[in-house]
C-alpha positions in Angstrom: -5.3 19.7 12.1 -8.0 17.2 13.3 -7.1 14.0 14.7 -8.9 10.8 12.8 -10.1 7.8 14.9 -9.3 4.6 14.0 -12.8 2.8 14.1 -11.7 -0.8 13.9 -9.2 -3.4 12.2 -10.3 -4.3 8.9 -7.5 -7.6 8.5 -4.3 -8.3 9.1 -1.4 -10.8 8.4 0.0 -12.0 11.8 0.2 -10.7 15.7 1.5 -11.6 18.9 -1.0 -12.9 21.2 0.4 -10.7 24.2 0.3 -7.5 22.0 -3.0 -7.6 19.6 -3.2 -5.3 16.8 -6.3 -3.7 18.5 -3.4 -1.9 20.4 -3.3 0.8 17.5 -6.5 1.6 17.6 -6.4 4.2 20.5 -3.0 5.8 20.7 -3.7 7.5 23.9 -4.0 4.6 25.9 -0.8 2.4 27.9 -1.4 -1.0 25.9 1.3 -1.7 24.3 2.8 -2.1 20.7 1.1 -4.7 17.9 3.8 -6.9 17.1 4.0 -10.0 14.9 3.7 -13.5 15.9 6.8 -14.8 17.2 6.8 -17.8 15.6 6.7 -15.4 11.9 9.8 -15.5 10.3 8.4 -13.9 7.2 10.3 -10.2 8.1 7.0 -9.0 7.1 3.8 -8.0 8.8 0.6 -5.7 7.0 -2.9 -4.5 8.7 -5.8 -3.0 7.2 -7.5 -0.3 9.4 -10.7 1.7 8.9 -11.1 5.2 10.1 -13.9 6.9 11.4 -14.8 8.8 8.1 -13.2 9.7 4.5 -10.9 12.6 5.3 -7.7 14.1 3.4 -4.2 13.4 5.5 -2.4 15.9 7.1 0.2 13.5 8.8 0.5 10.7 10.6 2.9 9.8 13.6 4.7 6.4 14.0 5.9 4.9 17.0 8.7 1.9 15.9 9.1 -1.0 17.1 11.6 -3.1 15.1 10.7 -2.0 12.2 13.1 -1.6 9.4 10.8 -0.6 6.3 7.3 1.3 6.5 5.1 1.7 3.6 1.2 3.3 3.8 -1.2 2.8 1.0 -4.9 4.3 1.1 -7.9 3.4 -0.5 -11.6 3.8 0.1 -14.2 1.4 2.1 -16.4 1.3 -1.1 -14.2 -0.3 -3.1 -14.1 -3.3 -4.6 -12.2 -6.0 -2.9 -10.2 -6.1 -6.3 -9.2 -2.4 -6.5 -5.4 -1.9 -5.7 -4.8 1.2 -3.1 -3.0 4.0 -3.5 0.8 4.8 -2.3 0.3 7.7 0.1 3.8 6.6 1.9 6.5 4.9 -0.4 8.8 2.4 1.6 10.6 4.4 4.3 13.6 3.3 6.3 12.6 3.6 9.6 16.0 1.2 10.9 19.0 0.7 9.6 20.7 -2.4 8.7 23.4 -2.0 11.7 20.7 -1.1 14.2 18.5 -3.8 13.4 21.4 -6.3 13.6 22.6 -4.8 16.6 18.7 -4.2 17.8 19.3 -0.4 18.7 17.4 2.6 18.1 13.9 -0.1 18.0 11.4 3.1 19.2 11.9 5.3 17.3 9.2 7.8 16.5 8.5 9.6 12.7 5.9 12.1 11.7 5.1 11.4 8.2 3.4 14.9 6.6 2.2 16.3 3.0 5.6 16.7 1.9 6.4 13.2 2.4 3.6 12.2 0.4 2.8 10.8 -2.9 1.3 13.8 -5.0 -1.3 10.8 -6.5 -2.9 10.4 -3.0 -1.9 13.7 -1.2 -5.0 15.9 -0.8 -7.6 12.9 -2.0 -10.2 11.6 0.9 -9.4 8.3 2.8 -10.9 6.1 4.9 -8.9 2.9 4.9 -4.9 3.0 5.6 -2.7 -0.3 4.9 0.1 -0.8 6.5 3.2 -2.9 5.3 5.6 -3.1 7.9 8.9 -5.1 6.9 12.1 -6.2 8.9 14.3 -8.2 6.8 17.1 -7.5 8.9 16.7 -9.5 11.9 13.7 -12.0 11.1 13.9 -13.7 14.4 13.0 -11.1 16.2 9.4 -9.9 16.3 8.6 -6.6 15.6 5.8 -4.0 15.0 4.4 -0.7 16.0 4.1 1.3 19.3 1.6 3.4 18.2 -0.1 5.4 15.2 -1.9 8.5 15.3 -3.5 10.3 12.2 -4.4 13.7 11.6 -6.6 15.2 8.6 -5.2 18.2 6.9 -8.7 20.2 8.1 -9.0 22.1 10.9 -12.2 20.5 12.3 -14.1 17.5 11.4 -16.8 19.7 11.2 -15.3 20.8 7.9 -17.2 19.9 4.7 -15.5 17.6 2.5 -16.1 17.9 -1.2 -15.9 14.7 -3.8 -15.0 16.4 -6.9 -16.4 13.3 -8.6 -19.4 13.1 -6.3 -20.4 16.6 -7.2 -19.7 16.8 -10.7 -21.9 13.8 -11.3 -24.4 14.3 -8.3 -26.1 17.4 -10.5 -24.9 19.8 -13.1 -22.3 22.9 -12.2 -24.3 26.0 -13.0 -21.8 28.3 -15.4 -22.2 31.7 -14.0 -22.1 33.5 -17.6 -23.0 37.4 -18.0 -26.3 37.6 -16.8 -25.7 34.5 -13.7 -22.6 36.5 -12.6 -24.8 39.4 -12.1 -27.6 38.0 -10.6 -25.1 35.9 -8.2 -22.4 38.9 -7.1 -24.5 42.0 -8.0 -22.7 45.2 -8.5 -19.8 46.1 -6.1 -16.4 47.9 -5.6 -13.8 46.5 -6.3 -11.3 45.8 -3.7 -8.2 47.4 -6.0 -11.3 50.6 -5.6 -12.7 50.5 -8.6 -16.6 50.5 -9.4 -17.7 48.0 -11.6 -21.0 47.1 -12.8 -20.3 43.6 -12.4 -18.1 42.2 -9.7 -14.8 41.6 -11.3 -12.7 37.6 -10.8 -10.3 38.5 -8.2 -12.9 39.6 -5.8 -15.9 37.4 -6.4 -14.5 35.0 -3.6 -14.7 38.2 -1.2 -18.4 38.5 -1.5 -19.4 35.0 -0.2 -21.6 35.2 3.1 -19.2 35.1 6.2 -20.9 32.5 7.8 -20.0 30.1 4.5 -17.2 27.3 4.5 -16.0 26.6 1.4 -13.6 24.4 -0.7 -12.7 25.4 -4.0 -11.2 22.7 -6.6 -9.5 22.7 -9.9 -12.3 21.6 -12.8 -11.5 19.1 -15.2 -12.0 22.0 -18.3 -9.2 24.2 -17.9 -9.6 27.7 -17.2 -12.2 27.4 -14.5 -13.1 26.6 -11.0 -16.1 25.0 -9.4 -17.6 26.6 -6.5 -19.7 24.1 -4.2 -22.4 26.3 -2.4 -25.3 25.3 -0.3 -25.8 22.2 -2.6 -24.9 23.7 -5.9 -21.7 23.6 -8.3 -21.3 26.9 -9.9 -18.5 27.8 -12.1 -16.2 30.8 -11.8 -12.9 31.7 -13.7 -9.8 30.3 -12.9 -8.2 33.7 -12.8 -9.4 34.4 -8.9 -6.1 34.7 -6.8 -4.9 31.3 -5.6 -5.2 32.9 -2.1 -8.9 32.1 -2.3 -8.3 28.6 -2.5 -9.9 28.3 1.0 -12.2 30.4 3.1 -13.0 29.9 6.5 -16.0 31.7 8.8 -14.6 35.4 9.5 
């Protein structure tokens, strides 16, 4: 998985002079966590950041620091200011109660993947994360984040990303029919070892030059698949193997 850079803070709610929110913006470095003001007694503390590019989420790592509660919503930079974001991460107890009386166990550090995930935002391309951090606990003390890395779910950032809406609106899909599906995968043996004179579903993936990259994703009209391909949609039955759901360069 390829790690996302943060590329700047968009807003946030309140931070400690001594240790800035800017601090999350390169997890590598020694600068020190982003914790709320000390004079905040509101137990709760939010940022806005902006990554580097629109990318799905593989997972993201959390360094504590006081916090009790963490919750991540997404959205996207082109957005109106209006537009609620998603939930990617519900609220997730990242203290409890005794320990954030007793102010034990402050650092801990979570790794927040797909499975942990809302299945409304899981998969979907995101370029802004909020963060609502919450400590009703022990308001008196200010708390925060050490440190947060994210990771997309593709292997490079060199990876095309496909909009579903973006391409379905962009131009038309072309439906490969009879004579299309001929013309596209001419006539070839199966892999089962069968001729065919046309190339049958479950190997039509196969065929696809070597060199291509390609994301396949589920079409709003059941039943079929859409195929983005050197700047075209085409259309192929949703009966290919679900194993094809991804090819890489061989």
């Amino acid at each position: 998985m390829a790690p996302v850079k943060i590329s700047h803070v968009v807003s946030f709610s309140s931070q400690d002079p001594k240790y800035p929110v800017e601090n999350l913006l390169n997890p590598d470095t020694q600068m020190g966590p982003w914790l709320s003001c000390p004079h905040d007694k509101t137990g709760q503390l939010k940022v806005e950041l902006q990554l580097e590019r629109a990318v799905p989420i593989g997972y993201i790592d959390v360094g504590n620091c006081g916090c009790a509660f963490l919750q991540i919503d997404v959205g996207r930079s082109s957005w109106s200011l209006d537009r609620p974001f998603v939930t990617l991460l519900p609220a997730t107890m990242l203290m409890s109660l005794a320990d954030s009386k007793q102010g034990k166990n402050r650092s801990g550090v979570r790794m927040f993947k797909d499975d942990d995930f809302l299945t409304a935002a899981s998969g979907e391309s995101w370029d802004r994360l909020r963060l609502t951090c919450s400590q009703p606990f022990a308001r008196h003390q200010s708390f925060g984040l050490a440190f947060l890395r994210v990771c997309s779910s593709l292997d490079s950032l060199d990876d095309p990303i496909v909009d579903p809406s973006a391409s379905m609106s962009s131009e038309p899909s072309q439906v490969l029919g009879e004579s299309s599906f001929h013309e596209t995968f001419p006539s070839s043996t199966c892999n089962s070892g069968t001729q065919s004179h046309s190339l049958c579903h479950c190997c039509a993936l196969t065929h696809l030059p070597s060199k291509a990259r390609v994301l396949l994703m589920l079409a709003p009209a059941p039943g079929w698949l859409i195929l983005p391909f050197r700047g075209h949609s085409f259309k192929i039955p949703k009966r290919a193997p679900r194993k094809f759901q991804r090819l890489g360069t061989s």
